[in-house]
C-alpha positions as CSV (number, residue, x, y, z in Angstrom):
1,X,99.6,149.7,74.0
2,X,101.1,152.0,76.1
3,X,102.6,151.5,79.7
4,X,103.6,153.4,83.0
5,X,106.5,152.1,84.4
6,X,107.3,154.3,88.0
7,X,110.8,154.4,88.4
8,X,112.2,153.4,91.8
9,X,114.6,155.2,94.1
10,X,117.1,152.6,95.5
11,X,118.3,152.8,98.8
12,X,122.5,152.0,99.4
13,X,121.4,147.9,100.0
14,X,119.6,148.0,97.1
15,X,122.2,149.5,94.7
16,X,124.0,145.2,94.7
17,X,121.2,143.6,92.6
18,X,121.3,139.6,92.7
19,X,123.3,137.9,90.4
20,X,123.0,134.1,89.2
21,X,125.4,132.1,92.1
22,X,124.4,134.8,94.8
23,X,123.1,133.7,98.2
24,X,119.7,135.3,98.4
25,X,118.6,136.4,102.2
26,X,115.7,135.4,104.1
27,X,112.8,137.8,103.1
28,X,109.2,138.0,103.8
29,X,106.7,139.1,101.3
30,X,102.6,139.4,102.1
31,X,100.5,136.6,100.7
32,X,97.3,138.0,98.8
33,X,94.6,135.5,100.1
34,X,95.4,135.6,103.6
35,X,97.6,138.7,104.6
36,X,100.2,136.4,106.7
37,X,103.7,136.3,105.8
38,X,105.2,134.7,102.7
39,X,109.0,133.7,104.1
40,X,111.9,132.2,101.8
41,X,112.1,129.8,104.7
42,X,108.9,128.3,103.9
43,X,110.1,126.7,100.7
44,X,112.7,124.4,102.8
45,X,113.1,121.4,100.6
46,X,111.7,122.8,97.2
47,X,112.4,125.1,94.3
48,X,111.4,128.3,94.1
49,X,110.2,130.5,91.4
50,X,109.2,134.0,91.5
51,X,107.2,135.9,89.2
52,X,107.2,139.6,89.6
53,X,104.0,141.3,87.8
54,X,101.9,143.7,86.9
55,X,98.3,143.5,85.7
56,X,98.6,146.2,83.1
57,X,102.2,144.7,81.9
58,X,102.0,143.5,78.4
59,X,105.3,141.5,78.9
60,X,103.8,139.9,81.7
61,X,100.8,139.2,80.6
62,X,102.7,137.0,77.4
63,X,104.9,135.3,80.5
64,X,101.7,134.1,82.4
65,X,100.7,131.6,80.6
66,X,103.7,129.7,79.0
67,X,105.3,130.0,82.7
68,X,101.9,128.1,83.8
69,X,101.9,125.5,81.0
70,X,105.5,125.6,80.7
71,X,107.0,125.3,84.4
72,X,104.0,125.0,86.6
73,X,102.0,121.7,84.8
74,X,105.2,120.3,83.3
75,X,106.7,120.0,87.2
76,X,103.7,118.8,88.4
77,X,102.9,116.0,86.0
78,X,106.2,114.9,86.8
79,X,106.2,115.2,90.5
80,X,109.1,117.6,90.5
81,X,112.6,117.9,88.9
82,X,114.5,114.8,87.5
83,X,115.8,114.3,91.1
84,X,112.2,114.5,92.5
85,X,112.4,118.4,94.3
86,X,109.0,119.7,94.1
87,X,109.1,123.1,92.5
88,X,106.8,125.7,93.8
89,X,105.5,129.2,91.8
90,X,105.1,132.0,93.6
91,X,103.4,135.2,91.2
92,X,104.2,138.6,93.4
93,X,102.2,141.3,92.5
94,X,103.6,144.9,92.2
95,X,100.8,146.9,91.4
96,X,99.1,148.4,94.6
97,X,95.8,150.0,94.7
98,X,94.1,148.4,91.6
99,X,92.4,145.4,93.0
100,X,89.6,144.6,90.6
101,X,92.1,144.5,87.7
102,X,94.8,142.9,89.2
103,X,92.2,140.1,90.5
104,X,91.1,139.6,86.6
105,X,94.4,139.1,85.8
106,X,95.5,136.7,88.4
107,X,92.4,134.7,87.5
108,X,93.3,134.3,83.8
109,X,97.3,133.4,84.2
110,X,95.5,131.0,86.9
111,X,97.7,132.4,89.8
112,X,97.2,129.6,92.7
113,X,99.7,131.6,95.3
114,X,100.2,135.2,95.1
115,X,102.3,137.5,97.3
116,X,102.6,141.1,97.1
117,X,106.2,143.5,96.6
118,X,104.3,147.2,96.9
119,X,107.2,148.8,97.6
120,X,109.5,146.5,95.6
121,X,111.7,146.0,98.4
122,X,112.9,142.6,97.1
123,X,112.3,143.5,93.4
124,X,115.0,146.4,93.6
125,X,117.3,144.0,94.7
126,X,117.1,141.9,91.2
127,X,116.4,145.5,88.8
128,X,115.6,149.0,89.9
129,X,112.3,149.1,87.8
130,X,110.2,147.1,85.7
131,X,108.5,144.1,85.4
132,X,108.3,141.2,85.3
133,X,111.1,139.4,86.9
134,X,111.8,136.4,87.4
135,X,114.0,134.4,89.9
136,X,114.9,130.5,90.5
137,X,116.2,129.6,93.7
138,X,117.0,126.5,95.4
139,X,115.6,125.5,98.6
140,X,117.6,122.2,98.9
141,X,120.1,121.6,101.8
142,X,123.2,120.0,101.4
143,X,122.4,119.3,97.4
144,X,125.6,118.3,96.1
145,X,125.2,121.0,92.9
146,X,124.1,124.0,94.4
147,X,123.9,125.8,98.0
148,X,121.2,126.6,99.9
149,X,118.8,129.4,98.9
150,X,121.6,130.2,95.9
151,X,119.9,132.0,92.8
152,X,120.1,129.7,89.9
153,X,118.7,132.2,87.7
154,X,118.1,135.7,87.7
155,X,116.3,137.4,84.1
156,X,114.3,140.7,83.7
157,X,111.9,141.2,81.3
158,X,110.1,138.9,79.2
159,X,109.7,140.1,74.9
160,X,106.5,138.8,73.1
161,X,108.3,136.7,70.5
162,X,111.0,135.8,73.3
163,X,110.2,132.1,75.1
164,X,112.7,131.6,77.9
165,X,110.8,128.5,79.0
166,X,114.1,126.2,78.1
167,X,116.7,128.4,80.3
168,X,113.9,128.3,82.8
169,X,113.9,124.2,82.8
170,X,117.5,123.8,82.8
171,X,118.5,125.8,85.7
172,X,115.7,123.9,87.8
173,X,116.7,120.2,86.3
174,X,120.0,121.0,87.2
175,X,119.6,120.9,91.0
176,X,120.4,117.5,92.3
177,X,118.8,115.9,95.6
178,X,121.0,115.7,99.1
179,X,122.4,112.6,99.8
180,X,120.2,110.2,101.4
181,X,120.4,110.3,105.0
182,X,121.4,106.7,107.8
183,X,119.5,107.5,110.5
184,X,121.3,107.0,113.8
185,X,121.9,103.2,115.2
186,X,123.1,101.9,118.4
187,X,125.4,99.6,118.0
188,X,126.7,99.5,121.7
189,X,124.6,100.3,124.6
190,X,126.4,102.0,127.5
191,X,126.6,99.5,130.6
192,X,126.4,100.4,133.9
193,X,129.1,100.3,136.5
194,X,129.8,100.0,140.3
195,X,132.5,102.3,141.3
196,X,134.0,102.9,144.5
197,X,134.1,106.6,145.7
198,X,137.4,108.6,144.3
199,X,137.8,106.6,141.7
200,X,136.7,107.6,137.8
201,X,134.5,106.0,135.2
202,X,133.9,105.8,132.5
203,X,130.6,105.0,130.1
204,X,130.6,104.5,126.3
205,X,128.3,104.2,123.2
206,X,128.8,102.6,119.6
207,X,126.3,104.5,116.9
208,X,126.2,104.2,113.1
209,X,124.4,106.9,111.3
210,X,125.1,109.5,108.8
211,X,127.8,112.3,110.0
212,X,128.0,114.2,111.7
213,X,126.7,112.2,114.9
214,X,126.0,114.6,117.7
215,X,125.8,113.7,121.4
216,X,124.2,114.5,124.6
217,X,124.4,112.8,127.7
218,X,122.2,112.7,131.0
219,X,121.8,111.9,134.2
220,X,118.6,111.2,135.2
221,X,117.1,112.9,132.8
222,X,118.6,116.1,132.6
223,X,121.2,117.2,130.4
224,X,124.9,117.5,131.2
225,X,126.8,120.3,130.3
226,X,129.5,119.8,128.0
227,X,128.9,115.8,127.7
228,X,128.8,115.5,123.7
229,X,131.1,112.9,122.5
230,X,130.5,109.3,122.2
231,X,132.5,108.8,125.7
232,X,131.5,109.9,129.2
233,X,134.7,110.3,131.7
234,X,133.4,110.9,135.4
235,X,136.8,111.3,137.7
236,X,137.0,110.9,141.4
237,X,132.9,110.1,141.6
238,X,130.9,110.8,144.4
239,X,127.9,109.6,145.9
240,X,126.2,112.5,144.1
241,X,127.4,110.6,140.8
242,X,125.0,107.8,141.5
243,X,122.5,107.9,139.1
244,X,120.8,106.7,135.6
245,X,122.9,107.3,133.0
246,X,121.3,108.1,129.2
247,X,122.5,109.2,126.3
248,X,121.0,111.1,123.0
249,X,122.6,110.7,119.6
250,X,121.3,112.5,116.6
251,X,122.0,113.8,112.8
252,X,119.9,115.3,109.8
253,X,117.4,112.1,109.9
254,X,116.5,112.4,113.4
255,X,117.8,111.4,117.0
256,X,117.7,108.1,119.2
257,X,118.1,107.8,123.2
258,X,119.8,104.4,124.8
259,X,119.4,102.4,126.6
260,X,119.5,103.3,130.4
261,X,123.1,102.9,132.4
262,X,122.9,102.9,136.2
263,X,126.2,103.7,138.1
264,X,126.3,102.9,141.7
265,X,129.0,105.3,143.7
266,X,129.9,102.7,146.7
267,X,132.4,104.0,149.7
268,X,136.0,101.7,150.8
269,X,135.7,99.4,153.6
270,X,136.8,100.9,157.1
271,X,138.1,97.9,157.9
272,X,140.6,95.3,156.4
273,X,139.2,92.8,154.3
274,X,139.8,89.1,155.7
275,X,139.1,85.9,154.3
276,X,138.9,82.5,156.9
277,X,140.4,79.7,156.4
278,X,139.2,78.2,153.3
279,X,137.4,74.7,153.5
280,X,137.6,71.9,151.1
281,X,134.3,70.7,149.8
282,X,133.6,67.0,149.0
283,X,132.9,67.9,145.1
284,X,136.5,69.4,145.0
285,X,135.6,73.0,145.4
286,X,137.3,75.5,147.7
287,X,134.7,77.4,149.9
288,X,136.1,80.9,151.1
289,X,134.3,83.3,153.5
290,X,134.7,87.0,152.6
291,X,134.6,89.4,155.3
292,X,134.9,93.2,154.3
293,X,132.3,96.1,153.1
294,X,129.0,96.0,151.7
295,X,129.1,96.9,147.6
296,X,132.6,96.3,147.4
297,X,134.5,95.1,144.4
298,X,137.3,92.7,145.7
299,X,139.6,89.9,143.8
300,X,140.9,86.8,145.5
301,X,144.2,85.8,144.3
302,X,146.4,82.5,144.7
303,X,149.7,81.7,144.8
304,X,151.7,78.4,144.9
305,X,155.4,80.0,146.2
306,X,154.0,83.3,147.5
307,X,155.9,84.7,144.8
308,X,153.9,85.1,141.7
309,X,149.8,85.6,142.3
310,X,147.2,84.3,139.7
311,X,143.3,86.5,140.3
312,X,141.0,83.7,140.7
313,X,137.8,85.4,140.8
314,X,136.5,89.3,141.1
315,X,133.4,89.8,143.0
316,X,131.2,92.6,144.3
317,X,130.0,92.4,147.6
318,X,126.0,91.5,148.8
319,X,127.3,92.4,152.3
320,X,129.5,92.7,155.0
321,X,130.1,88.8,154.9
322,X,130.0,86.9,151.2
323,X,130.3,83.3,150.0
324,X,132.1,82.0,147.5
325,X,133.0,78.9,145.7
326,X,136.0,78.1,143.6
327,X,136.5,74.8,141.6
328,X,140.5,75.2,142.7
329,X,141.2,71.4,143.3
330,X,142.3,69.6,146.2
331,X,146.5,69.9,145.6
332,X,145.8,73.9,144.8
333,X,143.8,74.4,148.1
334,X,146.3,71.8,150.2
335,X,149.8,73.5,148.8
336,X,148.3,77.3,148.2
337,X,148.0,80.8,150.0
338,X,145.1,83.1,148.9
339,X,144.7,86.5,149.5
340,X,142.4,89.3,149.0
341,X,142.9,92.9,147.5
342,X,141.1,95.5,145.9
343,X,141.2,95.2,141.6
């Protein structure tokens, strides 16, 4: 049996054929059945194995079917590669024009997806003529034995008493899975804060997860520019500051969003805080009578000898005049001085 093999004329690009270990580049062939794109990218996740051919090819027409019983069937009885990565065929047809035969032929190897290389423009980068081809690559991200879209194995031709099934099964068993992937946890929700006006603050997040973690804060909503770390530093707030506070964390296994964080921008008193006299209670609790700004964190403080000061309480005002109660004692409140300030 005689064949016709038309030689091709490479073009500078072309003149680097693949080699075994090589990084192959995104390409897009035609698929037979439908005429839409067939894209290296589409095999994310899987194995890939190209088989170049020719109806009238001899060599390829020994290849079809021990590749079918010998790579297609065996993965798919066993749901993959020993690690479980589903490994896909792909036949590519070179031979334009000749439709009928080339249909016949795809029908007996049992072709299930078929894409076309008229021009050979991803053939002449394995050999500048011939057929057929073949080509293992992986499709597996972050697979601790190989990189992405790396060509595991590269051979041309295919001899009638040669049977490269084995070398065909090892490179593909070889490719181990990624490591599993944590999905991101929130181990600390970010609380909310009053702050008064000019000062900073500050909200935080705890989050368990795979690495790397990647954040994104917002306000309201919307994203803020440069906010990507597990901490959010506002300095010298504003009332424009005020607002609910979120933040998104995310990694390969897919993203979370907190809980909601509300910080309340409140101004400083125009006046001097005061406190009245404070008043004994029958139940030996102090009263005291707060008189400053509305929103306001304050601290009352007491001290025996006006020289040391021990913070009693911190509160945040509910208005302009506030209430409190303090179990201080009846020798504390007869013998001590209080005082209020702002923490």
């Amino acid at each position: 049996m005689s064949a016709l093999v038309t030689a091709s004329i490479l073009t500078a690009a072309q003149a680097q054929f693949y080699q075994a270990g090589d990084v192959i580049e995104e390409f897009a062939l035609v698929n037979r059945a439908t005429r839409e794109p067939v894209r290296l990218s589409d095999f994310t996740g899987q194995i890939l194995f190209l088989e170049w051919f020719a109806w009238w090819c001899p060599f390829c027409q020994a290849a079809a079917p021990q590749v079918a019983e010998g790579i297609v069937e065996h993965y798919r009885v066993r749901g993959g590669n020993p690690a479980g990565i589903p490994v896909v065929h792909v036949a590519v047809n070179l031979q334009p024009n000749q439709e009928s035969q080339t249909q016949n032929f795809v029908d007996r190897a049992g072709f299930e997806l078929v894409a076309e290389d008229f021009g050979r423009a991803l053939a002449g980068r394995f050999q500048a003529g011939g057929q057929p081809i073949f080509a293992i690559i992986n499709g597996v991200a972050n697979s601790p034995s190989h990189r992405l879209w790396e060509l595991l194995l590269h051979q041309d031709g295919y001899g009638q008493s040669q049977s490269p099934i084995a070398a065909f099964r090892s490179a593909i068993d070889a490719v181990q899975a990624a490591p599993a992937v944590e999905p991101v946890r929130i181990t600390a929700q970010p609380e909310g804060k009053r702050v008064v006006e000019g000062r900073g603050a500050t909200l935080e997040v705890g989050a368990t997860g795979s690495l790397p973690l990647a954040y994104q804060w917002r306000k309201d909503g919307l994203d803020l520019p440069g906010a990507n770390s597990p901490r959010l530093r506002l300095d010298s707030v504003t009332a424009a500051d005020t607002g609910s506070y979120t933040v998104q964390i995310s990694n390969a296994a897919g993203s979370v969003l907190s809980e909601s964080a509300q910080i309340e921008v409140v101004r400083w008193a125009t006046e001097p805080a005061r406190l009245d006299p404070p008043r004994l209670l029958s139940n030996d609790r102090l009263r005291l009578i707060l008189h400053g700004a509305s929103n306001r964190s304050y601290a009352v403080e007491l001290s025996i000898d006006l020289d040391g000061w021990t913070r009693l309480v911190e509160v945040v005002t509910t208005g302009p005049v506030h209430e409190l109660e303090l179990p201080i004692g009846a020798e504390a409140a007869a013998r001590g001085f209080f005082r209020i300030v702002s923490p």
